[in-house]
C-alpha positions as CSV (number, residue, x, y, z in Angstrom):
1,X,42.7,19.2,29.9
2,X,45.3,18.5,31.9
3,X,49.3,19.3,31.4
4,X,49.8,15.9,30.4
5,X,46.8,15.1,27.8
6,X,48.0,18.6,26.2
7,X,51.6,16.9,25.9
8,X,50.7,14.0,24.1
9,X,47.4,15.0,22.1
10,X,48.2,18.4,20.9
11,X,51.2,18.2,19.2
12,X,51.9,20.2,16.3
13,X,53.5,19.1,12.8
14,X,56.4,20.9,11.6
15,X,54.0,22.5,9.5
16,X,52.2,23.7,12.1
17,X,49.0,21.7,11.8
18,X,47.6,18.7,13.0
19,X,48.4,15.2,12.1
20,X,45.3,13.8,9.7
21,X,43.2,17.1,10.4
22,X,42.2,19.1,7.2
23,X,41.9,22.5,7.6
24,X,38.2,23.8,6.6
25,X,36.9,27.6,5.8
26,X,36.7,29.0,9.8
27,X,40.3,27.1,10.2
28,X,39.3,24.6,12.7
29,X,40.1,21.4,12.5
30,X,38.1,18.8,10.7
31,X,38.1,15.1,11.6
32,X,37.3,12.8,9.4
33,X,36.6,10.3,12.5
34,X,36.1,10.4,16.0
35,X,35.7,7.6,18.7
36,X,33.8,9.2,21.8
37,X,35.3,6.6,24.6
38,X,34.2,6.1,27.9
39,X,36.8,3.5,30.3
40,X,34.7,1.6,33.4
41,X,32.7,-1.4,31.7
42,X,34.8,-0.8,28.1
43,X,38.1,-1.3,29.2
44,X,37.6,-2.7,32.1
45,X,34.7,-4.6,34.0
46,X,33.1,-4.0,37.3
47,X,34.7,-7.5,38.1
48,X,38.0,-6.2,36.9
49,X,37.5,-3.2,39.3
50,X,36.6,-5.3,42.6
51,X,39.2,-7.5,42.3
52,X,42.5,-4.9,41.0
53,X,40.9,-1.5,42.2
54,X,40.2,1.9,40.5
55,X,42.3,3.4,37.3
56,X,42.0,-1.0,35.8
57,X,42.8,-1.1,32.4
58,X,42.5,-4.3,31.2
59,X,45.1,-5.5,28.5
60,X,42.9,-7.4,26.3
61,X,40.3,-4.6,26.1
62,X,42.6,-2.5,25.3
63,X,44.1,-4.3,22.6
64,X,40.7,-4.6,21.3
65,X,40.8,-1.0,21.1
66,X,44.0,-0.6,19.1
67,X,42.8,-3.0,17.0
68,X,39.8,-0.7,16.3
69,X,42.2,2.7,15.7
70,X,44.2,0.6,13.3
71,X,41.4,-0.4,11.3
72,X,39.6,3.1,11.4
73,X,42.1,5.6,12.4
74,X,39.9,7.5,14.1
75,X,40.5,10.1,17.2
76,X,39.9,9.3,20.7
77,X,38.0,11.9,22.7
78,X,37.1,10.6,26.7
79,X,33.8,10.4,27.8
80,X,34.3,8.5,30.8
81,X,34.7,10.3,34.6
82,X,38.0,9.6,33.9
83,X,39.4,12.7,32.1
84,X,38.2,14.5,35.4
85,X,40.9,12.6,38.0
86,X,44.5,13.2,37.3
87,X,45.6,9.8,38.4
88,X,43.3,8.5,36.1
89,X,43.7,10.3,32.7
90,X,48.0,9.0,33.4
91,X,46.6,5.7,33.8
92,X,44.8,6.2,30.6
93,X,47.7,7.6,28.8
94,X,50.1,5.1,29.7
95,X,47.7,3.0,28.2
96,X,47.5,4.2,25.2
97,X,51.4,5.3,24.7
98,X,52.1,1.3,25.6
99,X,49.5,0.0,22.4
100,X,51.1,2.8,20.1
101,X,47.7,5.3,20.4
102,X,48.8,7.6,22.1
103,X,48.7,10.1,19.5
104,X,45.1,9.4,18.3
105,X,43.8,11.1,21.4
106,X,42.5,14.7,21.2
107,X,40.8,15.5,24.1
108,X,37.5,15.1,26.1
109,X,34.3,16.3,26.3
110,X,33.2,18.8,28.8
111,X,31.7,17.8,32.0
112,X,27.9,18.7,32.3
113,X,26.6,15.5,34.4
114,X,27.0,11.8,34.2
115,X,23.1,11.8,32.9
116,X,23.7,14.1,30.2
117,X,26.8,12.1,28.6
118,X,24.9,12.8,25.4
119,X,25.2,16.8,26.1
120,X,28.5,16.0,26.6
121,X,29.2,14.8,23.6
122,X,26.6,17.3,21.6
123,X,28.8,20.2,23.3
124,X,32.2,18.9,22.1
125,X,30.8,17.9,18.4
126,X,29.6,22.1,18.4
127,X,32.8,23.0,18.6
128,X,34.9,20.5,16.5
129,X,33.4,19.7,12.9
130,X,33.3,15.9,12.7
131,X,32.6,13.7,9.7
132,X,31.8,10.4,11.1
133,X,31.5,9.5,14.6
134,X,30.9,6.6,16.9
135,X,30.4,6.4,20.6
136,X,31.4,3.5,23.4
137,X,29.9,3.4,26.2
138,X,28.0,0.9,28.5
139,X,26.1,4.2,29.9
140,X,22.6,4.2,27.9
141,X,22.6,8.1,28.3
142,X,25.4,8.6,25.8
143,X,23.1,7.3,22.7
144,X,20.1,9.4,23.4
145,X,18.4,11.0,20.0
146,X,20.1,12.0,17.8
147,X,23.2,10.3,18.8
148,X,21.8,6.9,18.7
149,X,22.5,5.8,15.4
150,X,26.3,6.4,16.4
151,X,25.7,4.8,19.8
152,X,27.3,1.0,20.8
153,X,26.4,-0.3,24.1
154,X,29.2,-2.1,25.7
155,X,28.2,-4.8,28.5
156,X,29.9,-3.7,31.4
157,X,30.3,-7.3,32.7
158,X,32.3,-8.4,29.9
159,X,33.7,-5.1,28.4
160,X,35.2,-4.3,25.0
161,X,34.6,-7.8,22.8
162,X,35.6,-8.5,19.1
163,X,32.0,-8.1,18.0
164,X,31.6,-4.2,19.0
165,X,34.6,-3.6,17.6
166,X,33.5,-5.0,14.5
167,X,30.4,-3.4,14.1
168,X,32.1,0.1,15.2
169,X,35.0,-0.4,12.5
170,X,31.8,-1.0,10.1
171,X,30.5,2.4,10.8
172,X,33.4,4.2,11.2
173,X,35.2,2.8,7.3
174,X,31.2,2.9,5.5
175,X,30.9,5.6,3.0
């Protein structure tokens, strides 16, 4: 992670703890809910990268996003090829710190391979104990198996829309 992420996802309480993380047994934390994100062709589009370049955010999507914390307060963890360039993961962070979500990211998953996003996100759910989950992605890979019933394909020529973000918020808040 780099010096950066660890700045603005890690920081303690004055109690020493995490913010919305209960404690269980082995003393890791325990999130209630996680959002496994990935960023080209859910915050952006491959339209919106021809015509403004690499690192596009677009605004919209991204308010779509917040929208979708709000509602669920769930954790962010990055997915996308993204948390592996430094330019980048700023880019991402700026994002979030400017739409006030800044502090619901906690990380990313390891890199195996871009066909083994599912791994990915396998590896990072061993080592973090997770109630509820969901994953966005317009990568087909990151829904494989198991994961599937957590898994929302995003078109990548449109992006993030309202209806995704609808039917992640009702998976995310159902009991």
């Amino acid at each position: 992670m780099s010096k950066a992420a660890r700045i603005f996802c890690c920081k303690r309480m004055p109690d020493g703890g995490f913010p919305e993380i209960q404690m269980d047994g082995s003393q890791r934390p325990v999130y209630e809910k996680v959002l496994f994100l990935d960023i080209d062709g859910v915050l952006n589009t491959y339209g919106a990268i021809q015509t403004s370049g690499p690192n596009t955010i677009v605004p919209e999507l991204a308010d779509l996003l917040a929208k979708l914390i709000a509602s669920t307060d769930a954790k962010i963890v990055l997915i996308s090829t993204w948390r592996n360039q430094e330019q980048s993961q700023k880019v991402f962070l700026e994002t979030l710190r400017s739409f006030k979500i800044v502090e619901m990211f906690v990380g990313h998953t390891p890199t195996i391979s871009i066909n083994d996003r599912d791994e990915e996100i396998r590896a990072w759910l061993a080592d973090h104990p997770t109630k509820r989950f969901a994953i966005l992605d317009d990568n087909p890979s990151a829904g494989r198996r198991d994961l599937a019933p957590h898994f929302f394909e995003v078109s990548s020529i449109v992006g993030l829309q309202q209806s995704d973000v609808d039917k992640v918020i009702r998976h995310l808040n159902a009991q």
